[in-house]
C-alpha positions in Angstrom: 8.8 18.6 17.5 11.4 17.9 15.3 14.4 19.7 14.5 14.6 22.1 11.4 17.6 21.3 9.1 18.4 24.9 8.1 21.3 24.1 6.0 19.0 21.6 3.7 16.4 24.3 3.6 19.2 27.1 2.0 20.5 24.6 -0.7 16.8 24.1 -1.7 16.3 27.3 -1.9 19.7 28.1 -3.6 18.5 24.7 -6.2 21.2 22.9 -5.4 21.0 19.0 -4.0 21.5 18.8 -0.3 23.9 15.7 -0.3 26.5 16.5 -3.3 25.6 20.5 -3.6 25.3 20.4 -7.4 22.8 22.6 -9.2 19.5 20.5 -9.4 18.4 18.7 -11.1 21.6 17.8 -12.3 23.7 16.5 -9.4 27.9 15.0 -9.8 28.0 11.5 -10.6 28.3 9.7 -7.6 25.2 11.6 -5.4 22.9 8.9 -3.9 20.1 11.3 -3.6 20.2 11.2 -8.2 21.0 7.7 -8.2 17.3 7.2 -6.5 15.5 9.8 -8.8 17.2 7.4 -12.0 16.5 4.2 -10.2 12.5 6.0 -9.8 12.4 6.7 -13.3 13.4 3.4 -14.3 10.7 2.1 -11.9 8.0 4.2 -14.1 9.5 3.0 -17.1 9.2 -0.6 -16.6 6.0 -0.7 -15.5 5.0 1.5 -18.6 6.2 -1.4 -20.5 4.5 -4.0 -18.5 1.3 -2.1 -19.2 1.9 -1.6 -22.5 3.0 -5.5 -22.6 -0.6 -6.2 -21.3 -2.3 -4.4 -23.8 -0.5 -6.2 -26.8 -1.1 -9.5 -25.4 -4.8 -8.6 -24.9 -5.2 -7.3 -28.9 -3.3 -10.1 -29.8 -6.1 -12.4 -28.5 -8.7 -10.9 -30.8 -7.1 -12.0 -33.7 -7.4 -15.2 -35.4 -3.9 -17.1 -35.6 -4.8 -18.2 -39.1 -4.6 -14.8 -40.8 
């Protein structure tokens, strides 16, 4: 069984990040644990754009290039 980390639980609780202790879901500049929420929202962003890319290319393809 794996050890409980009591001190992680209380700064949930208290919404406050676990590495930096800043109030969530803002956290100081330099915690790692925001710098991978951004770099997961970036992630959902591009690949918004890649499907949004898709579906250009594919309406683009029903139109005649001589119009």
């Amino acid at each position: 069984m794996s050890e409980i980390d009591w001190f992680k639980i209380q700064r949930k609780l208290e919404g406050r990040c676990h590495v930096c202790s800043g109030l969530l879901p803002d956290h100081f500049g330099i915690c790692p644990v925001r710098g991978e929420e951004i770099l997961e929202e970036y992630r959902r962003i591009d690949e918004g754009v890649g499907e949004i890319s898709k579906a250009v290319k594919k309406l683009l393809k029903r139109y005649p290039k001589n119009v």
